[in-house]
C-alpha positions as protocol buffer text, in pm:
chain_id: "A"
residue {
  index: 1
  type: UNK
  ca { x: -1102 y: -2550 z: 662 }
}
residue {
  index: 2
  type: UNK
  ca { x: -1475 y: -2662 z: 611 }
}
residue {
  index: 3
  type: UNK
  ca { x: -1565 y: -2328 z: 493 }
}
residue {
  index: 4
  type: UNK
  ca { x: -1452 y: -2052 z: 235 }
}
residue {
  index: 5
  type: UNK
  ca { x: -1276 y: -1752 z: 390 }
}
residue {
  index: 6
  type: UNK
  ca { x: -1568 y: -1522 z: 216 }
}
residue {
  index: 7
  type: UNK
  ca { x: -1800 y: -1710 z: 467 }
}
residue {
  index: 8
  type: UNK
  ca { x: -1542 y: -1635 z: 777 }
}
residue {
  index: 9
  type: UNK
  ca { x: -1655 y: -1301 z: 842 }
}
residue {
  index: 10
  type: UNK
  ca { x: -1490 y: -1176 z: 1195 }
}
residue {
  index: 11
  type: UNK
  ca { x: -1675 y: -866 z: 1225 }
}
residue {
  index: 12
  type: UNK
  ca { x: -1736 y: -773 z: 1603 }
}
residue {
  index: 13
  type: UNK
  ca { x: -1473 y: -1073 z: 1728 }
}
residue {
  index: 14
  type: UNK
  ca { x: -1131 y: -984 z: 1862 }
}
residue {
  index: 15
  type: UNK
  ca { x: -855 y: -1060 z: 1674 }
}
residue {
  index: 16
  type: UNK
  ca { x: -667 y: -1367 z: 1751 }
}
residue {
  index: 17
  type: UNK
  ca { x: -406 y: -1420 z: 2006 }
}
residue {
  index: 18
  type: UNK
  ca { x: -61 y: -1477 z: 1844 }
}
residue {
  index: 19
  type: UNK
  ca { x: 287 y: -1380 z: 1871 }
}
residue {
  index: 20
  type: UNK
  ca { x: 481 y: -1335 z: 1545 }
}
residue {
  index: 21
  type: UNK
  ca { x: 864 y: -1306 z: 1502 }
}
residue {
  index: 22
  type: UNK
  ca { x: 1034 y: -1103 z: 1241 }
}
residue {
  index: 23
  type: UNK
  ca { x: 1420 y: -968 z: 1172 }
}
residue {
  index: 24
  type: UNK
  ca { x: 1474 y: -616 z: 1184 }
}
residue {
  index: 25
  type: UNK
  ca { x: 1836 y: -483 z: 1192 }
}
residue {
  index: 26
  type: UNK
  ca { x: 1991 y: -808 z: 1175 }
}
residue {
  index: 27
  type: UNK
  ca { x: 1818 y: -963 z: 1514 }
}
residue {
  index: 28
  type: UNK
  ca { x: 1505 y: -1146 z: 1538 }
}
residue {
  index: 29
  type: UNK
  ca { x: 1240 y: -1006 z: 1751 }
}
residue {
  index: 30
  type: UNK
  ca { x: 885 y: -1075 z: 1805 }
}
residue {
  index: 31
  type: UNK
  ca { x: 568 y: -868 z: 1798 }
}
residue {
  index: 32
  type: UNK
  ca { x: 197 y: -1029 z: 1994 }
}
residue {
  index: 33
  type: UNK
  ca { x: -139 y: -950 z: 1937 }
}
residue {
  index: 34
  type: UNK
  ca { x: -172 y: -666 z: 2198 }
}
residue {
  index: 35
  type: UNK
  ca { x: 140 y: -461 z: 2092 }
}
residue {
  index: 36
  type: UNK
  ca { x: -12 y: -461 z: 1758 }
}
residue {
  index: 37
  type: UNK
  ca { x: -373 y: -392 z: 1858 }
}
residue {
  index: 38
  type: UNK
  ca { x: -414 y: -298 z: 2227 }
}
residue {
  index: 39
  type: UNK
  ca { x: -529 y: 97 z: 2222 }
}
residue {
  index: 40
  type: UNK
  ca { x: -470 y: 125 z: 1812 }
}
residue {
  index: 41
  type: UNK
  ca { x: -710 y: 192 z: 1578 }
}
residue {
  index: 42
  type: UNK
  ca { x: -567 y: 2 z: 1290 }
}
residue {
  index: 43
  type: UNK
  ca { x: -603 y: -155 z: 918 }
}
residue {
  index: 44
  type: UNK
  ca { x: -522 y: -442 z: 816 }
}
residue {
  index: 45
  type: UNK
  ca { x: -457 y: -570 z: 439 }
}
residue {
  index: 46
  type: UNK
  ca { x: -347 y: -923 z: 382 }
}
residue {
  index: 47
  type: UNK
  ca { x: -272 y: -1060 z: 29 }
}
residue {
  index: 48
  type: UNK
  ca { x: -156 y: -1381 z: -134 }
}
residue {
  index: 49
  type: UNK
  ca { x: 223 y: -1315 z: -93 }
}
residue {
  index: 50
  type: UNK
  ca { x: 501 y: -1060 z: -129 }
}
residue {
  index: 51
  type: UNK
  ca { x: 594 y: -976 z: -511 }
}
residue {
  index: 52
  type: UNK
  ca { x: 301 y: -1109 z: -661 }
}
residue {
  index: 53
  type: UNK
  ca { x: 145 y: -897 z: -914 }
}
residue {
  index: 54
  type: UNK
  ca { x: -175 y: -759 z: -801 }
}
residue {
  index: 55
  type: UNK
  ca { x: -43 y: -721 z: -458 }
}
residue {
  index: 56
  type: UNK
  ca { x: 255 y: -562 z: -545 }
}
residue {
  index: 57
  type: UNK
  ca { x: 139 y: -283 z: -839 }
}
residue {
  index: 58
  type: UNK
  ca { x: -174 y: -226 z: -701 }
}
residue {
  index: 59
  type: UNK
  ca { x: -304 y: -397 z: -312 }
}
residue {
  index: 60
  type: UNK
  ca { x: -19 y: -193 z: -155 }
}
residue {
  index: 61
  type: UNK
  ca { x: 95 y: 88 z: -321 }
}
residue {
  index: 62
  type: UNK
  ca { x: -266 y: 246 z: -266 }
}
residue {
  index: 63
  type: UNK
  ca { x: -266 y: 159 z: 77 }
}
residue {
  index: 64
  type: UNK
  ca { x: 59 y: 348 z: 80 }
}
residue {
  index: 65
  type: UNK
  ca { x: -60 y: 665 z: -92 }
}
residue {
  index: 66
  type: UNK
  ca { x: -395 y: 738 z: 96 }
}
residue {
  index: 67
  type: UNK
  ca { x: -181 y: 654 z: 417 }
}
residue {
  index: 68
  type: UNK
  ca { x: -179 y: 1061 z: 514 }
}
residue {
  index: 69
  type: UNK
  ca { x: -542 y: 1049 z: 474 }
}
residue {
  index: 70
  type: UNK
  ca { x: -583 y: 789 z: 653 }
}
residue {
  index: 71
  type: UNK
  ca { x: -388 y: 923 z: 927 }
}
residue {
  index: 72
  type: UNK
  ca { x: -617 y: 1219 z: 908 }
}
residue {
  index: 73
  type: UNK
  ca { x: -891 y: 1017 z: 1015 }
}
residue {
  index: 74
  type: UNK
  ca { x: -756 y: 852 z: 1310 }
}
residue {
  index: 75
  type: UNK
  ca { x: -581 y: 556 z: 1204 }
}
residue {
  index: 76
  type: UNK
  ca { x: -265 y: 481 z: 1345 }
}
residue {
  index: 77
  type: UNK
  ca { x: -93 y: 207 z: 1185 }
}
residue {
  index: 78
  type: UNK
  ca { x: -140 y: 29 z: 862 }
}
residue {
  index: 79
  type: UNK
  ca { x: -15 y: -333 z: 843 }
}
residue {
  index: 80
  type: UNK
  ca { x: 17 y: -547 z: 546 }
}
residue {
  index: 81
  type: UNK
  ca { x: -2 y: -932 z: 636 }
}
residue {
  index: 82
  type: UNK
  ca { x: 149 y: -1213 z: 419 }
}
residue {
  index: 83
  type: UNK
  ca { x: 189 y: -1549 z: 497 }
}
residue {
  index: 84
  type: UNK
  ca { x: 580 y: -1538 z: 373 }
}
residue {
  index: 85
  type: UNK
  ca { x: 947 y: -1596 z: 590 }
}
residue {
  index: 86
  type: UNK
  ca { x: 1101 y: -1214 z: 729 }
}
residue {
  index: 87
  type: UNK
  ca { x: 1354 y: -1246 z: 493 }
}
residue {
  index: 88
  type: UNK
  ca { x: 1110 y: -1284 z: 176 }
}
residue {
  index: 89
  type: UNK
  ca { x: 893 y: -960 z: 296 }
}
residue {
  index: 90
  type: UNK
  ca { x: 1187 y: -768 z: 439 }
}
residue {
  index: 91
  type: UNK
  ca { x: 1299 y: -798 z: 81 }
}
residue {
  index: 92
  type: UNK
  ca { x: 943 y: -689 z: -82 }
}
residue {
  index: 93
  type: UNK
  ca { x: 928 y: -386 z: 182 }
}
residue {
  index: 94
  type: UNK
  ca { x: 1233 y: -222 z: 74 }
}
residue {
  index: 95
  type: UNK
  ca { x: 1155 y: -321 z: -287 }
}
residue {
  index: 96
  type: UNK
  ca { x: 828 y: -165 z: -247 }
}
residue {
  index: 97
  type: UNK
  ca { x: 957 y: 191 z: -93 }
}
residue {
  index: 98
  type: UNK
  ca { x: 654 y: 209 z: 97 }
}
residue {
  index: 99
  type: UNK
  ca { x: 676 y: 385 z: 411 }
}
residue {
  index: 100
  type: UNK
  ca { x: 363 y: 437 z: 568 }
}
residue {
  index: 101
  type: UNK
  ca { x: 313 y: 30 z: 604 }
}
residue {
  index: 102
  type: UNK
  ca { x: 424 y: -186 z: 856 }
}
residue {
  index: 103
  type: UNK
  ca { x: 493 y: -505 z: 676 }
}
residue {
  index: 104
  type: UNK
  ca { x: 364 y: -791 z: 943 }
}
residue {
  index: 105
  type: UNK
  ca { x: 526 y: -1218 z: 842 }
}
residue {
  index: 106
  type: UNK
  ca { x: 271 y: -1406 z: 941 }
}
residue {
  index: 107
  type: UNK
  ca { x: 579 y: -1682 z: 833 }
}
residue {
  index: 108
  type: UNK
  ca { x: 404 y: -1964 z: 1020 }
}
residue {
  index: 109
  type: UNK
  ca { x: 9 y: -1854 z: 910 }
}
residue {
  index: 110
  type: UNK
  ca { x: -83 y: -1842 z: 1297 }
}
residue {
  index: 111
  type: UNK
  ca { x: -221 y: -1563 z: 1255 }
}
residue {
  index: 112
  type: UNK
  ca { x: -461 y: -1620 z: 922 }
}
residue {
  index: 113
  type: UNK
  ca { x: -544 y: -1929 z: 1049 }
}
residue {
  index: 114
  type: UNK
  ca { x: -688 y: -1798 z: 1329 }
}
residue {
  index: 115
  type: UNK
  ca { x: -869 y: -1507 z: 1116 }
}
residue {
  index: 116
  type: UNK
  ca { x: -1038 y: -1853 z: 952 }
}
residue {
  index: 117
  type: UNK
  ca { x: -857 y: -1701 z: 596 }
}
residue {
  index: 118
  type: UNK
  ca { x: -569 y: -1927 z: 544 }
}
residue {
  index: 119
  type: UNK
  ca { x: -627 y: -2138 z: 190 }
}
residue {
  index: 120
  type: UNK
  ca { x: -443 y: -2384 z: 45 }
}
residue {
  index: 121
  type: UNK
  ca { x: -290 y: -2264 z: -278 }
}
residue {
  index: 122
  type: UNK
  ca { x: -46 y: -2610 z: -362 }
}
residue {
  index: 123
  type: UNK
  ca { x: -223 y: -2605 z: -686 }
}
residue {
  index: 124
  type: UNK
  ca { x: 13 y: -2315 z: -798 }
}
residue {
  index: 125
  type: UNK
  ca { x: 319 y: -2398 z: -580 }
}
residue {
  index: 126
  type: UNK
  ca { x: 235 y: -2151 z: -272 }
}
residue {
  index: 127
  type: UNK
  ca { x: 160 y: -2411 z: -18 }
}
residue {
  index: 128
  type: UNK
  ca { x: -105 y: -2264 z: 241 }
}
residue {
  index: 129
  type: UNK
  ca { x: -126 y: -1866 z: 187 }
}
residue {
  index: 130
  type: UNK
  ca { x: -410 y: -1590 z: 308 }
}
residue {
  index: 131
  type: UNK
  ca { x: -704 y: -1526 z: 135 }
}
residue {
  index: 132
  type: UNK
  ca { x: -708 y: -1103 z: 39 }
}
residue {
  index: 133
  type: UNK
  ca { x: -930 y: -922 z: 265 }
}
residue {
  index: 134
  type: UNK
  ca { x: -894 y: -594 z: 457 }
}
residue {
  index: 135
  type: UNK
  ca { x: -992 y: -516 z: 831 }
}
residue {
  index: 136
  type: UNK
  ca { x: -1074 y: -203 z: 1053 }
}
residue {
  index: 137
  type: UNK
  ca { x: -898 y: -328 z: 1384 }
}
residue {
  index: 138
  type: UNK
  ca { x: -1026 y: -108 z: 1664 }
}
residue {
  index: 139
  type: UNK
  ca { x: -869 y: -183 z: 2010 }
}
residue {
  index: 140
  type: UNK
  ca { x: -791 y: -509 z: 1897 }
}
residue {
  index: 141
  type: UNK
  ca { x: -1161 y: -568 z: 1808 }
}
residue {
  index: 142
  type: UNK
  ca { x: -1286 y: -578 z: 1433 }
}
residue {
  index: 143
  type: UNK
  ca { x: -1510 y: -325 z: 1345 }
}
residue {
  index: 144
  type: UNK
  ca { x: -1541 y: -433 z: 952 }
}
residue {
  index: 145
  type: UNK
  ca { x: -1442 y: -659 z: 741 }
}
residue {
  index: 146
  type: UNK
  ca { x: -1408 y: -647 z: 333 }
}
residue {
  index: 147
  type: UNK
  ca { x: -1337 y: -1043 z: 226 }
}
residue {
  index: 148
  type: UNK
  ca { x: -1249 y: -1096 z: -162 }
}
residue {
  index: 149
  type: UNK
  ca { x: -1534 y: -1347 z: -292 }
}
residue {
  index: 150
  type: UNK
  ca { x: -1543 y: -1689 z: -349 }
}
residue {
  index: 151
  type: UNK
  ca { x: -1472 y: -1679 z: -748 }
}
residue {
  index: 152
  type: UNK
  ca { x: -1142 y: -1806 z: -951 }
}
residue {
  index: 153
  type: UNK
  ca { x: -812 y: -1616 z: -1009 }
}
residue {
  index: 154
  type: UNK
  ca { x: -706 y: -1359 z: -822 }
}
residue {
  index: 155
  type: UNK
  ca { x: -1017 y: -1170 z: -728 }
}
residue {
  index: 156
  type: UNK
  ca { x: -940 y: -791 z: -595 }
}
residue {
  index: 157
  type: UNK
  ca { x: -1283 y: -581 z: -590 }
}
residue {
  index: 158
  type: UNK
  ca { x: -1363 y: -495 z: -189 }
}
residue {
  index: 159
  type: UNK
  ca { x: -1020 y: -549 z: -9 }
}
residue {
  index: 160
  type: UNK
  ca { x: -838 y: -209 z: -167 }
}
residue {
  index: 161
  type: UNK
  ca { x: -757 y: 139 z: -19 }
}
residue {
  index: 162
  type: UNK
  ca { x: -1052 y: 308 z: -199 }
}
residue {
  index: 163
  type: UNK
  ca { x: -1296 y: 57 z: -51 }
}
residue {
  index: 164
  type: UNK
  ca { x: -1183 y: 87 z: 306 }
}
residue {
  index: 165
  type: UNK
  ca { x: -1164 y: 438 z: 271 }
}
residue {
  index: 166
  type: UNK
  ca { x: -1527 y: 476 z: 125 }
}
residue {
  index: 167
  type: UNK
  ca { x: -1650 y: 298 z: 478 }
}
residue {
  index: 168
  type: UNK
  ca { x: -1439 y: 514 z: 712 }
}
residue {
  index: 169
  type: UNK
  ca { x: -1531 y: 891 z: 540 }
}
residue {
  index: 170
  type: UNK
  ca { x: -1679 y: 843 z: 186 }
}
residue {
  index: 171
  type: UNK
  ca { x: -1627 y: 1275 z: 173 }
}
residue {
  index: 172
  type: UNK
  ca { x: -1267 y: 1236 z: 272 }
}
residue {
  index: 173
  type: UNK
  ca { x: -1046 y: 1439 z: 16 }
}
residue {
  index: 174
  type: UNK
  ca { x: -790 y: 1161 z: -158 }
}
residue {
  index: 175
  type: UNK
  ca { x: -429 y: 1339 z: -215 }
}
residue {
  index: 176
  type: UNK
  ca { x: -355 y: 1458 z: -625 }
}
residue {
  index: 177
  type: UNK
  ca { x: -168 y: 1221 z: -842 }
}
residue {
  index: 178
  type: UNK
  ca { x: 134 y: 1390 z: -904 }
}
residue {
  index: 179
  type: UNK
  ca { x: 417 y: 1282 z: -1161 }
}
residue {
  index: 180
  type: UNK
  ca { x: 712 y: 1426 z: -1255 }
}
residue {
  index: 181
  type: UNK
  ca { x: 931 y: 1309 z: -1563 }
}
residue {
  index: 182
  type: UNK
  ca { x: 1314 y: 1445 z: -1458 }
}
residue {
  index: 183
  type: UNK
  ca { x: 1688 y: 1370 z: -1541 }
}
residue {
  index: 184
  type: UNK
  ca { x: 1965 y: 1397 z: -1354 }
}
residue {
  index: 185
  type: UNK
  ca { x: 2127 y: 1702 z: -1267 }
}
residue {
  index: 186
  type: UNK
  ca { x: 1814 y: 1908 z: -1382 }
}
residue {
  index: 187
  type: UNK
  ca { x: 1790 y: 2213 z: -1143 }
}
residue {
  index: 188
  type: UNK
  ca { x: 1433 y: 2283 z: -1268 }
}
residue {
  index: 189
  type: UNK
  ca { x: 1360 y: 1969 z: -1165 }
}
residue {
  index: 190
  type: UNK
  ca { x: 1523 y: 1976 z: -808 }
}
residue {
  index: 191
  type: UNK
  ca { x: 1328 y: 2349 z: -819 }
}
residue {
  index: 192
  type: UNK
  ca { x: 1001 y: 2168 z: -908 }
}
residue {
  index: 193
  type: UNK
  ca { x: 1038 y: 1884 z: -687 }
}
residue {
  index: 194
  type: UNK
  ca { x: 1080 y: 2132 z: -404 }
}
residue {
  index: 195
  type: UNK
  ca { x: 769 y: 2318 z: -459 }
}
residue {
  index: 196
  type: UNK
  ca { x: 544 y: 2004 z: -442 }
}
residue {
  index: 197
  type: UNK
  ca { x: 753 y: 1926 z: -117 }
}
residue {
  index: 198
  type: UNK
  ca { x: 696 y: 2258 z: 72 }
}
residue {
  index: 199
  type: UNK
  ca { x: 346 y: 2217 z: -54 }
}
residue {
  index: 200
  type: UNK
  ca { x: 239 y: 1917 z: 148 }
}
residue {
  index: 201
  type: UNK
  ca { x: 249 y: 1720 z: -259 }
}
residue {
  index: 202
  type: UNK
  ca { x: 355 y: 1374 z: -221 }
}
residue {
  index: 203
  type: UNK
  ca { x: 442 y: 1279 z: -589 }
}
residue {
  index: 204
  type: UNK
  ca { x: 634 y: 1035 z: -814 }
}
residue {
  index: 205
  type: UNK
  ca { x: 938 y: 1076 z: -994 }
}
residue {
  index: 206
  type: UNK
  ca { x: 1008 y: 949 z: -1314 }
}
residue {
  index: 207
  type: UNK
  ca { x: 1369 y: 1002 z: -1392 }
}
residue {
  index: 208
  type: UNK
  ca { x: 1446 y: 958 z: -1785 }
}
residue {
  index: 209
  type: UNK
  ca { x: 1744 y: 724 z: -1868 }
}
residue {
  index: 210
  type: UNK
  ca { x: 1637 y: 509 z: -1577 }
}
residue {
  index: 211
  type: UNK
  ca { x: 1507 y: 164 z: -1542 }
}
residue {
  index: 212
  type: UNK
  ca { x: 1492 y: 170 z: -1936 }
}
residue {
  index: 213
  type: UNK
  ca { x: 1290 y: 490 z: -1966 }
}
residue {
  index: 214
  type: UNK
  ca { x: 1419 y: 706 z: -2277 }
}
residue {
  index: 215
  type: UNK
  ca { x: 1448 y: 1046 z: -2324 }
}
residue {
  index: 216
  type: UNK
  ca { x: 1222 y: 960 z: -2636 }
}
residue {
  index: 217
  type: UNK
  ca { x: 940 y: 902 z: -2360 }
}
residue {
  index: 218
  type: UNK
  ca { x: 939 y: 1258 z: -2239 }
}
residue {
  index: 219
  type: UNK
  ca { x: 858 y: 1376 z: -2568 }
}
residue {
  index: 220
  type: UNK
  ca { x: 586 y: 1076 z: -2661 }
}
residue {
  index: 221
  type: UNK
  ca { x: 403 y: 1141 z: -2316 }
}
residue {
  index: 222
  type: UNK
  ca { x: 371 y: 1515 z: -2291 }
}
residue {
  index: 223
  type: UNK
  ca { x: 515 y: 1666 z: -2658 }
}
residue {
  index: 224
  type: UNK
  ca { x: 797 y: 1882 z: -2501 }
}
residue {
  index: 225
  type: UNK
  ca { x: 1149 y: 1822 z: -2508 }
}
residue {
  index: 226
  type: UNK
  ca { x: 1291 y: 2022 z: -2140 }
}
residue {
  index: 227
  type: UNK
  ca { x: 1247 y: 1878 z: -1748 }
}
residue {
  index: 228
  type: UNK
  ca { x: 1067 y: 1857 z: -1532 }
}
residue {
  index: 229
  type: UNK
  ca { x: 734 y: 1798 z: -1684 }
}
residue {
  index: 230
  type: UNK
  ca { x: 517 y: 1779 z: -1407 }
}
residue {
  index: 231
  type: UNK
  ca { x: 154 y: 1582 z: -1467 }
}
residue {
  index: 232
  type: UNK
  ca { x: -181 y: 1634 z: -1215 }
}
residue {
  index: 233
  type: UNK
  ca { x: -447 y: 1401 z: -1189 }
}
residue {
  index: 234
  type: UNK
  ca { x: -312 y: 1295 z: -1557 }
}
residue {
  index: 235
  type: UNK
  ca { x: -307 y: 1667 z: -1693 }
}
residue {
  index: 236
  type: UNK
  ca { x: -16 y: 1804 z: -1782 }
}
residue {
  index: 237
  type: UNK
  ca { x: 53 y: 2140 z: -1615 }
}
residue {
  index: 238
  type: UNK
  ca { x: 415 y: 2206 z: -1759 }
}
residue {
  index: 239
  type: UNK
  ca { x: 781 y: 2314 z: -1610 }
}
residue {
  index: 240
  type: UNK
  ca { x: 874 y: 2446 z: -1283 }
}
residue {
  index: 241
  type: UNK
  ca { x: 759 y: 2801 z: -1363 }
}
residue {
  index: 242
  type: UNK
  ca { x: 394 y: 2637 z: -1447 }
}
residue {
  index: 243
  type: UNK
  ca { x: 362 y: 2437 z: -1153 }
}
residue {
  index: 244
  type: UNK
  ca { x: 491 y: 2732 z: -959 }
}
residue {
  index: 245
  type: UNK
  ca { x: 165 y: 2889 z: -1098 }
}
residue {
  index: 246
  type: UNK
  ca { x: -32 y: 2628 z: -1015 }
}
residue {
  index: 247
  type: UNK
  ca { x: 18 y: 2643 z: -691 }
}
residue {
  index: 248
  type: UNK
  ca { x: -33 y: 3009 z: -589 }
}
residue {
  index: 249
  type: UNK
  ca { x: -369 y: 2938 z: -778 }
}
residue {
  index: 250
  type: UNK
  ca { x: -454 y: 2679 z: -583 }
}
């Protein structure tokens, strides 16, 4: 590639022509260009591979919670692009839990070559890889176009959720960050957890005793010692009673 990706802008060009195959309940299939595009108003993340850091704590799991808004504004499909084998992002997608993405193996980099954003990462032991950028696809054309710039590292300052969602409807309303700290066989919790549900809430659940989460934590992080406690935007509104209160106040 004589150029950097940064200087590959695509903006107003169709997308390239490719077909891609992938494995989905145990058969191999294969997905082109127009059955991904054609009619769709879609975005597009691509990263540096599946379960590395940045991509994996932060690059997707945004993507996945303003998905709803997204959807609100017209998008239909979100599709996050590696350059890794089925098997390796079949792996990170149910790893990952996130279910408003369609996780797209660009195994061979067909397709980020012809984007002009495949790089050559041997230096760390990646072999050839995608630069991180984000796309709004629109019938197969692309409308815009956030490319990460040309700087060491990792960079990650235009290609994430927030950005994209800024261009589309800067006044958009973003969902609450909800958590809730639970144990098992808590019916306040299941009560709690409920309420957020028949709300609309999406949330997270942090379930003491669980991937090495004490019961110590609970009392550390919001100073009382009973489940659920359920946190807001990082405030911590209380029980299932409180956040039953918070809601009809809504």
């Amino acid at each position: 590639m004589s150029k950097h990706p940064v200087e590959n802008n695509r903006e107003g060009q169709t997308v390239p022509q490719v077909t891609l195959p992938y494995m989905a309940d145990n058969q191999w299939h294969k997905t082109s260009t127009d059955e991904l595009f054609a009619g769709k108003k879609v975005i597009v993340f691509a990263l540096p591979g599946a379960f590395t850091p940045t991509c994996s704590t932060t690059h997707l799991p945004r993507f996945n919670e303003l998905a709803p808004v997204f959807a609100k504004e017209g998008i239909d499909e979100i599709i996050c692009l590696s350059v890794n084998d089925t098997f390796v992002v079949n792996a990170w997608k149910e790893s990952q839990q996130a279910e408003n993405i369609t996780f797209l193996p660009d195994g061979n980099g067909d397709f980020s070559r012809g984007m002009g954003m495949l790089v050559n990462k041997a230096e760390l032991g990646f072999g050839e890889r995608s630069w991180r950028y984000s796309m709004l696809v629109v019938d197969g054309v692309i409308e815009k176009q956030f490319i990460e710039a040309d700087v060491a590292g990792d960079p990650f300052q235009v290609s994430d959720a927030d950005t994209m969602l800024n261009h589309i409807n800067a006044n958009a309303e973003q969902p609450k960050r909800i958590s809730v700290l639970s144990k098992p066989g808590c019916p306040h919790c299941v009560r709690a957890k409920q309420s957020l549900n028949d709300a609309g809430l999406s949330f997270e659940e942090i379930e003491l005793g669980n991937q090495g989460i004490s019961y110590r934590s609970l009392t550390a992080i919001s100073g009382k010692g009973t489940t659920p406690q359920v946190f807001i935007e990082g405030q911590l509104i209380g029980g299932a009673d409180e956040l039953s209160q918070w809601l009809a106040a809504r």
